[in-house]
Short mmCIF file of the C-alpha atoms (twelve columns), coordinates in Angstrom:
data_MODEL
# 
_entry.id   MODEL 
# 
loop_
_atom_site.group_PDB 
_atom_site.id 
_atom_site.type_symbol 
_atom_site.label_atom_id 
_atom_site.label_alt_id 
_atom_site.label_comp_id 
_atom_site.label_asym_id 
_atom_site.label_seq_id 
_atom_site.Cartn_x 
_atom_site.Cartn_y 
_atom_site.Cartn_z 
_atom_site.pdbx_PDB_model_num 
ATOM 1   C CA . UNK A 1   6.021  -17.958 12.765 1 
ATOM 2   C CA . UNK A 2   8.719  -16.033 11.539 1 
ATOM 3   C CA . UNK A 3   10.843 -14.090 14.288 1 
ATOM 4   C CA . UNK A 4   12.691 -10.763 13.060 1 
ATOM 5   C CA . UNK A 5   14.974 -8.863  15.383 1 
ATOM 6   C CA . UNK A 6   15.324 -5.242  14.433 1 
ATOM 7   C CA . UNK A 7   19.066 -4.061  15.124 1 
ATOM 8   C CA . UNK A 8   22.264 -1.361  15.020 1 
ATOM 9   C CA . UNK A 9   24.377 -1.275  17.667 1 
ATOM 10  C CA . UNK A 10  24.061 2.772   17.408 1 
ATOM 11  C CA . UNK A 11  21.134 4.641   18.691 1 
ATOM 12  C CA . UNK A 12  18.830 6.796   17.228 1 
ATOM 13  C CA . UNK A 13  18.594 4.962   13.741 1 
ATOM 14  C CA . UNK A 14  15.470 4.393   13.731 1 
ATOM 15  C CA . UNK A 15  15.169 0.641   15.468 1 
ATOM 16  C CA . UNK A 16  11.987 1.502   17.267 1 
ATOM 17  C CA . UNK A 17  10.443 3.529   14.929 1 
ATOM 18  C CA . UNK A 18  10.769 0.413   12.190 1 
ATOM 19  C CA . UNK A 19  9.736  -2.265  14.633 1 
ATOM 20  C CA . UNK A 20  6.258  -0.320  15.552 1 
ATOM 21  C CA . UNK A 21  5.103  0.785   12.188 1 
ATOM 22  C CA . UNK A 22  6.494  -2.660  10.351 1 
ATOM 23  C CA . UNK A 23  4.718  -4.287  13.212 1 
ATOM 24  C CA . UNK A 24  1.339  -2.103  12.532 1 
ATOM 25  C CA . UNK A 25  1.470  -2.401  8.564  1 
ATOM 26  C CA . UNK A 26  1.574  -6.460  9.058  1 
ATOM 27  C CA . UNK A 27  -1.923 -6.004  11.106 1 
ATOM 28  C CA . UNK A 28  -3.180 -3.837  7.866  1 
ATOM 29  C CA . UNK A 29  -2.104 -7.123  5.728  1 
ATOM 30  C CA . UNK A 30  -4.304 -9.439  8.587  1 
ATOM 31  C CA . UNK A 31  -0.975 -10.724 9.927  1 
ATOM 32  C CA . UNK A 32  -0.898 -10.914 13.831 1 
ATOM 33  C CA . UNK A 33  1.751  -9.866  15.156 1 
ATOM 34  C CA . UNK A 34  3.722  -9.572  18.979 1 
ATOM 35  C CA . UNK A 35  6.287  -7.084  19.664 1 
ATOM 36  C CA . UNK A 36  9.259  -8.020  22.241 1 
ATOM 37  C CA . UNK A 37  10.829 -5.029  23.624 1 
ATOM 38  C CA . UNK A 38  13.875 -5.701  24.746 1 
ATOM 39  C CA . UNK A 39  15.686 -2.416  25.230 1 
ATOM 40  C CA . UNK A 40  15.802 -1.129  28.350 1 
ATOM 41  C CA . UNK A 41  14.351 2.252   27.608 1 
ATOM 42  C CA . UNK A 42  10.829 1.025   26.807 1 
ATOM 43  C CA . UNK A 43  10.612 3.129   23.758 1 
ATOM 44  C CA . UNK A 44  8.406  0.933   21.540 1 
ATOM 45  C CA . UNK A 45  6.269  0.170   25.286 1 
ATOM 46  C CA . UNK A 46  5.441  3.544   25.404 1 
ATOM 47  C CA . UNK A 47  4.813  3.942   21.471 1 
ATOM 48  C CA . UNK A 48  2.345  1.230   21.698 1 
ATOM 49  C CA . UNK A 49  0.334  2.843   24.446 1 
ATOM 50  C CA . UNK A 50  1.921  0.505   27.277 1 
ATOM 51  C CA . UNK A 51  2.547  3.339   30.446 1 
ATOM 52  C CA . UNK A 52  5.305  2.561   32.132 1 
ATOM 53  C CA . UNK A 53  2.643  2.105   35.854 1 
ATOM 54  C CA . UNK A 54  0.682  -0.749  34.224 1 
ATOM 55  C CA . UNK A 55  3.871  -3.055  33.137 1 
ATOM 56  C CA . UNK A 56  3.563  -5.387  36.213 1 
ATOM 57  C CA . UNK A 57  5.770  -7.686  34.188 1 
ATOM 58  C CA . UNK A 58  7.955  -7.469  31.397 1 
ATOM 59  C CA . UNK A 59  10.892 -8.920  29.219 1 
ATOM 60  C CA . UNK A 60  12.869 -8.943  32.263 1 
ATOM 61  C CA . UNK A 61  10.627 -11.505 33.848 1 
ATOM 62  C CA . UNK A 62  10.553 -13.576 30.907 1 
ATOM 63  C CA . UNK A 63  14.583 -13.673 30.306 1 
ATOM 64  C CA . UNK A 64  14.775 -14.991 33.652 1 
ATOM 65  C CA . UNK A 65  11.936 -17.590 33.192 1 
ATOM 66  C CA . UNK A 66  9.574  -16.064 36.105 1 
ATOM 67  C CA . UNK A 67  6.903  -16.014 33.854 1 
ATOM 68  C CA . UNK A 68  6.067  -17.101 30.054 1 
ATOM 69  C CA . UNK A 69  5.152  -14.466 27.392 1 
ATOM 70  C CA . UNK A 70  1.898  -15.886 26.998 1 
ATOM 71  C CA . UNK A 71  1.059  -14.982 30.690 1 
ATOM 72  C CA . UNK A 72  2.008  -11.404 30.598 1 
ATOM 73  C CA . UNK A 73  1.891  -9.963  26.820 1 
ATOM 74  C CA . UNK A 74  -0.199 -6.843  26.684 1 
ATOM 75  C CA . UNK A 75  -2.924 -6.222  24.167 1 
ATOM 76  C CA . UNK A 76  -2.157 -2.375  22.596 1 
ATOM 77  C CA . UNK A 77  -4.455 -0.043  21.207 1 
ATOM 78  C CA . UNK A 78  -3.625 -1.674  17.127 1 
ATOM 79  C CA . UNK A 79  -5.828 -4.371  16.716 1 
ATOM 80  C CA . UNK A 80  -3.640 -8.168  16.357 1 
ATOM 81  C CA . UNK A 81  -0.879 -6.379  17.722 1 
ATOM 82  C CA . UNK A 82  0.423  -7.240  20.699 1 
ATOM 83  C CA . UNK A 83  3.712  -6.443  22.977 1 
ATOM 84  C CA . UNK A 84  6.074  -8.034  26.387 1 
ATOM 85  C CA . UNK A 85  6.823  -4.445  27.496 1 
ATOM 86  C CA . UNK A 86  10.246 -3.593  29.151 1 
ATOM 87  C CA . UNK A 87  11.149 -1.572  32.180 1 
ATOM 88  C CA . UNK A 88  14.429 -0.575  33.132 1 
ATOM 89  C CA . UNK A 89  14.988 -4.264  35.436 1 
ATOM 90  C CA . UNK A 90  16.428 -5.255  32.411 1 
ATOM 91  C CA . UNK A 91  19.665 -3.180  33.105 1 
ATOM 92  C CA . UNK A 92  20.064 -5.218  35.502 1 
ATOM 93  C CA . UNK A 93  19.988 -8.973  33.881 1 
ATOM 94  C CA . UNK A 94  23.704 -9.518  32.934 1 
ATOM 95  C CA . UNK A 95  24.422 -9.404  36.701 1 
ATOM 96  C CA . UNK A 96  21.430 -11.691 37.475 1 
ATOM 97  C CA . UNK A 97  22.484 -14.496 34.830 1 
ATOM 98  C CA . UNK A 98  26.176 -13.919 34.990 1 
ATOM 99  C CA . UNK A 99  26.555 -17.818 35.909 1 
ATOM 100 C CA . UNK A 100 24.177 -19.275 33.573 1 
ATOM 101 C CA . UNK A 101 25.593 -21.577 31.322 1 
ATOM 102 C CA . UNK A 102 21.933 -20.819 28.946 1 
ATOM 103 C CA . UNK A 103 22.325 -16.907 29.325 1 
ATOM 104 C CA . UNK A 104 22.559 -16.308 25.485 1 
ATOM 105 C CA . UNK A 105 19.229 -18.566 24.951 1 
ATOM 106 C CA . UNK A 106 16.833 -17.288 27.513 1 
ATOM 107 C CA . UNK A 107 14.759 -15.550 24.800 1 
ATOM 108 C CA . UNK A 108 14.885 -18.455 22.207 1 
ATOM 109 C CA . UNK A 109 13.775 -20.679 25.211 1 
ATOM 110 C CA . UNK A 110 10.859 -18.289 25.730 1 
ATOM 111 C CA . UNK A 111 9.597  -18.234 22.423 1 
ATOM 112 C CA . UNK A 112 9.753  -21.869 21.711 1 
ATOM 113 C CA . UNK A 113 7.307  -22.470 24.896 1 
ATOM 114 C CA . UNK A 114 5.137  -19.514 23.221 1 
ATOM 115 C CA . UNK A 115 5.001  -21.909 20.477 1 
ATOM 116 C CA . UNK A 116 4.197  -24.646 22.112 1 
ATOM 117 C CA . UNK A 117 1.359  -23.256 24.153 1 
ATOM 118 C CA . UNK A 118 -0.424 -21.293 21.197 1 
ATOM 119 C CA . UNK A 119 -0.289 -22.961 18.135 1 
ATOM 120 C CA . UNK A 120 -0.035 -20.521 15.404 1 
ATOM 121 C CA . UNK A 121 -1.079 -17.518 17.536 1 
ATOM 122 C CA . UNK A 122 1.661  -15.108 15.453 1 
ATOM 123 C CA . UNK A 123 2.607  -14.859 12.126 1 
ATOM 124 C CA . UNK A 124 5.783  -12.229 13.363 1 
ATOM 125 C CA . UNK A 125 7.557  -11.855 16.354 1 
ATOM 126 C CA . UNK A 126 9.191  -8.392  15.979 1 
ATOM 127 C CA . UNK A 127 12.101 -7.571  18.840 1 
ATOM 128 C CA . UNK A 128 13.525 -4.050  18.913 1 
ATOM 129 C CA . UNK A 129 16.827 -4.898  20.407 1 
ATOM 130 C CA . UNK A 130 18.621 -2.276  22.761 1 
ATOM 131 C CA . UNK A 131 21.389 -0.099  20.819 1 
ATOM 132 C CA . UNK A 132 24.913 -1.849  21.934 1 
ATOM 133 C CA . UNK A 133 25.816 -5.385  21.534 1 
ATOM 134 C CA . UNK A 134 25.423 -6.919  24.714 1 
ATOM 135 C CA . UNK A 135 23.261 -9.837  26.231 1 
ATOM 136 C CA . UNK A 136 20.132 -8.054  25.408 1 
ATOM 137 C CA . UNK A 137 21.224 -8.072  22.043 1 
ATOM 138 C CA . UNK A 138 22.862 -11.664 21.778 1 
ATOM 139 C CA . UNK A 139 19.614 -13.534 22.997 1 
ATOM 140 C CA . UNK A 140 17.850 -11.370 20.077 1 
ATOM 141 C CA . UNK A 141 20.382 -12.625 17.896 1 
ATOM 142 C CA . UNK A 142 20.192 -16.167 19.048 1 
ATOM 143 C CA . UNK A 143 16.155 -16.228 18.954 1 
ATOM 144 C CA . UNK A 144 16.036 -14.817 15.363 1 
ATOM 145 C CA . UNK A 145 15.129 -16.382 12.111 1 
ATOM 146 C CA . UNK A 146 16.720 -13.185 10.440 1 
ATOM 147 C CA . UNK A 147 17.794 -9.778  10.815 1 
ATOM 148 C CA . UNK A 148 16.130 -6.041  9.262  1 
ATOM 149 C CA . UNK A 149 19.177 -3.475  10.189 1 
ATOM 150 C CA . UNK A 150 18.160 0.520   10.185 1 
ATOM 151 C CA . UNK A 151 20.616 2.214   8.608  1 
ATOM 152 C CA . UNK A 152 20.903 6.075   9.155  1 
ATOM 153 C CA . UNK A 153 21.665 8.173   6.419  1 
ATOM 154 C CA . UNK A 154 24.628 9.649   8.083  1 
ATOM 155 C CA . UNK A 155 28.931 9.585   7.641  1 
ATOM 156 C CA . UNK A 156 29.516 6.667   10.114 1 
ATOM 157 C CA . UNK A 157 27.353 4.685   9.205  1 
ATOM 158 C CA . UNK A 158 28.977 2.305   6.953  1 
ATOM 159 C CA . UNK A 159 31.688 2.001   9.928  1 
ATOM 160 C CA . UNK A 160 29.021 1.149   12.288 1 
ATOM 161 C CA . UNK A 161 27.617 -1.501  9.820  1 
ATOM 162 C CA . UNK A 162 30.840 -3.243  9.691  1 
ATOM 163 C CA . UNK A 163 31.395 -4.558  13.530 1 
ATOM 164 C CA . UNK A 164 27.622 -5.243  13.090 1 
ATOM 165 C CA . UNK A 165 28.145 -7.516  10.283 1 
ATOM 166 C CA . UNK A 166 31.554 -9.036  12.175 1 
ATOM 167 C CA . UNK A 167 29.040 -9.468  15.380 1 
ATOM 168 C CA . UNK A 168 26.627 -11.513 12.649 1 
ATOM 169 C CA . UNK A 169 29.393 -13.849 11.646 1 
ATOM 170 C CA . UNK A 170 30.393 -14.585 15.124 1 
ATOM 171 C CA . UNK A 171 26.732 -15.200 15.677 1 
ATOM 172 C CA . UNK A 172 26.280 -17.876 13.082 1 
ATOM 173 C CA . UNK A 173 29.597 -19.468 13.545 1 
ATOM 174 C CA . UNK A 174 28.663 -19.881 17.838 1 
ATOM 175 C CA . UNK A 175 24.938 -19.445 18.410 1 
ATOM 176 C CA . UNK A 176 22.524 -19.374 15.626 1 
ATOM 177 C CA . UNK A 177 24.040 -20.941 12.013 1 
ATOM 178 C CA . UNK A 178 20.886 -20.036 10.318 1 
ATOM 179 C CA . UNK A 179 20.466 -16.416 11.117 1 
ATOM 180 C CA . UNK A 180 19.741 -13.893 8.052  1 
ATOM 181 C CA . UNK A 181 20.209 -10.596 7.275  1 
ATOM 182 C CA . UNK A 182 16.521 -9.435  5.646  1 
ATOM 183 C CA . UNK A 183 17.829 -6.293  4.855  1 
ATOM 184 C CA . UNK A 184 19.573 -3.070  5.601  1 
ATOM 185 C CA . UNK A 185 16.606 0.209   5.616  1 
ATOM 186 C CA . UNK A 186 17.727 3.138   4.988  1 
ATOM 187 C CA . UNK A 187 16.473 5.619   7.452  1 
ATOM 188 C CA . UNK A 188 16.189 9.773   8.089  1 
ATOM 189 C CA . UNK A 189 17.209 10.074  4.996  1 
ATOM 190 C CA . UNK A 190 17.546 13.876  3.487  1 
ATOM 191 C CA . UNK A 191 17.046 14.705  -0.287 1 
ATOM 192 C CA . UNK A 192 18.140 17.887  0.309  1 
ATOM 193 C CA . UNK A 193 21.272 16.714  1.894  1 
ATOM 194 C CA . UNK A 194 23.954 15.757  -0.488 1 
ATOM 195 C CA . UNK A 195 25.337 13.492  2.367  1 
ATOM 196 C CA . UNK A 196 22.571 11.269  2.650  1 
ATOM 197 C CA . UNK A 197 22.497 10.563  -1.303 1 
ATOM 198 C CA . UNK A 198 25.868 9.608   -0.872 1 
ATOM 199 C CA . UNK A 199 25.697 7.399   1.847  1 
ATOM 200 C CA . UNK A 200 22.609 5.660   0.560  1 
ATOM 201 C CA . UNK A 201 24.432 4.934   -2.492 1 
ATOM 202 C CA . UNK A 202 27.605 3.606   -0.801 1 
ATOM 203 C CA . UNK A 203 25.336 1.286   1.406  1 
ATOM 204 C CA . UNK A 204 24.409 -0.134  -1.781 1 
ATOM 205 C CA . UNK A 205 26.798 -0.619  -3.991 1 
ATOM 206 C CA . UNK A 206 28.574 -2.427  -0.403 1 
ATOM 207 C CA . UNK A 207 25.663 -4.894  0.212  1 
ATOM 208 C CA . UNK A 208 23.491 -4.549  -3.349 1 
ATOM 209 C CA . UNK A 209 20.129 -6.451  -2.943 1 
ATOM 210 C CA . UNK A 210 20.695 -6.284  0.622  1 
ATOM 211 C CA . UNK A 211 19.578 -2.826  0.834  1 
ATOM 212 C CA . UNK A 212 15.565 -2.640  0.523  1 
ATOM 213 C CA . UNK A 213 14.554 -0.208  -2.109 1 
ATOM 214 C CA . UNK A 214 12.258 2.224   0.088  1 
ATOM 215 C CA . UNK A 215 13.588 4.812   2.080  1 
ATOM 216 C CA . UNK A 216 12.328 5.980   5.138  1 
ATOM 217 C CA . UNK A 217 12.462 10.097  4.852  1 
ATOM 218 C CA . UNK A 218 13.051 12.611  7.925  1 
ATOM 219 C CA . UNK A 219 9.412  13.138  8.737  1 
ATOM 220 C CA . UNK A 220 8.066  15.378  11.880 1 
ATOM 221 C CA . UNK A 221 4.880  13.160  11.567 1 
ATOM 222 C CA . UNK A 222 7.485  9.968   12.362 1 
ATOM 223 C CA . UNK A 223 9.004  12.150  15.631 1 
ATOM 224 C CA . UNK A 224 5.128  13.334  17.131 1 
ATOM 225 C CA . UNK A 225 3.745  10.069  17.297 1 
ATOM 226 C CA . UNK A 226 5.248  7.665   19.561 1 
ATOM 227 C CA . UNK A 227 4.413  10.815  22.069 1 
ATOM 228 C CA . UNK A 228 0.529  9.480   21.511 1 
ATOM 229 C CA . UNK A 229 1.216  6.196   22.166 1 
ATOM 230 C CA . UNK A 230 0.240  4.736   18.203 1 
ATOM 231 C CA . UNK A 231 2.261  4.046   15.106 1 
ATOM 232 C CA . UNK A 232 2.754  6.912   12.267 1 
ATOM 233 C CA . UNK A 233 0.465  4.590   10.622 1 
ATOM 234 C CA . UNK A 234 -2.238 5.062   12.748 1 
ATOM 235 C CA . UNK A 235 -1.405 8.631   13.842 1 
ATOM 236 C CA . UNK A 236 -1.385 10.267  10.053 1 
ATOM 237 C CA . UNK A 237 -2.040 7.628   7.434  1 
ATOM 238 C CA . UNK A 238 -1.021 10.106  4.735  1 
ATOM 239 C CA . UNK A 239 2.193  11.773  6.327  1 
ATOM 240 C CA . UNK A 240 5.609  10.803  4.039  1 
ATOM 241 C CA . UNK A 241 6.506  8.870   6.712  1 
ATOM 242 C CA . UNK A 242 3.414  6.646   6.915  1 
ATOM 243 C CA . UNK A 243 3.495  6.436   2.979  1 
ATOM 244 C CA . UNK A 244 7.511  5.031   3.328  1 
ATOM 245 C CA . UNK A 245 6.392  2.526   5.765  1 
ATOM 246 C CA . UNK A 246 3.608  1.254   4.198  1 
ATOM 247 C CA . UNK A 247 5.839  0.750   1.048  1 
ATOM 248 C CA . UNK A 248 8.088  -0.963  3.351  1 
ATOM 249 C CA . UNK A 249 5.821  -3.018  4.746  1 
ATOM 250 C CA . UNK A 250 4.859  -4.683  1.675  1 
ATOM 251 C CA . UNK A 251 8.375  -4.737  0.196  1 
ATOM 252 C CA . UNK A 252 9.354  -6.813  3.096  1 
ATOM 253 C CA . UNK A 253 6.231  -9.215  2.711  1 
# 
């Protein structure tokens, strides 16, 4: 079981968008696959279908070890694809765990018992981590195998990729020594927009292999269908968007 936590400390990159539609094009390759939402906003909840009445339990319950994943994951609509929704309790957690010595492991701890109880249940545990670097953020860090970074096609986003890399490094050398980067995706990108050429080509000749080859485009298709609760790759197969993150999907495999 391989566990890959999606991250930028900026929002609006693209973090949940990636972590849904990677997480739907494993099921298309028979891969099964559970999503942990750990951002408070519930974003990738709500774009797998999970309303925000029915989470009785979430992330929040499992970072403070009231309950085990493998009591309260939720089954979405995408067949093999299940999530641990949030709600907004999580906001709340740094306060809760301010004295305890394991904060930064709480998540790692979780998903070792989820091992333990269901032998090879998951090929992929996909996290969509909140967008700052806090303790959300750290116990994604400290749970992960490796690391797929969205990268908007924008002017600070080479800046914003820096700290993140410095957080990385601080990572390995205190919590997790064998975290990876997987790769840096290159997101909302514009062909019409000199700026995002640019950018795209700075990312990579910065971090060269790094960089995974597809791109995922600005796509209305992308925007419209978290609002129905299902992945672009359920929502419109055949959208540019769907196409990028199918080609993703298997560059990443």
């Amino acid at each position: 079981m391989q566990i890959i936590s999606v991250i930028n400390q900026k929002g609006g990159v693209g973090k949940t968008t990636t972590v849904i539609n990677l997480a739907a094009g494993l099921t298309q390759l028979n891969k099964k696959i559970l999503v942990i939402d750990l951002d408070p906003q519930g974003n990738a909840s709500t774009g797998l279908g999970i309303n925000k009445d029915d989470r009785k339990f979430s992330t929040y319950d499992i970072l403070t070890s009231e309950q085990t994943i493998i009591n309260i994951k939720y089954k979405t609509l995408v067949q093999n694809l299940d999530i641990v929704p949030s709600t907004l309790d999580l906001l709340g957690l740094e306060a809760v765990l301010a004295e305890d010595n394991e904060k930064s492991y709480k998540l790692k701890q979780a998903v070792e018992e989820l091992e333990a109880q269901s032998k090879n249940e998951y090929d992929y545990i996909l996290i969509d981590c909140p967008p700052s670097l806090n303790l959300l953020t750290i116990n994604a860090l400290a749970a992960a195998d490796a690391l797929i970074v969205p990268l908007q096609c924008e002017f600070y986003a080479l800046e914003g990729l820096g700290q993140l890399l410095e957080t990385v490094e601080h990572v390995r050398a205190t919590l997790n020594k064998d975290l990876l980067i997987h790769g840096v995706l290159l997101t909302m990108f514009d062909e019409r927009n000199n700026l995002s050429g640019q950018v795209a080509k700075d990312v990579r000749d910065f971090l060269g292999d790094k960089v995974y080859k597809t791109v995922i485009p600005r796509n209305v298709r992308l925007s419209e269908a978290p609002s129905h609760g299902m992945p672009v790759l359920i929502y419109d197969k055949t959208c540019p968007g769907s196409k990028s993150y199918f080609s993703f999907t298997d560059e990443f495999m």
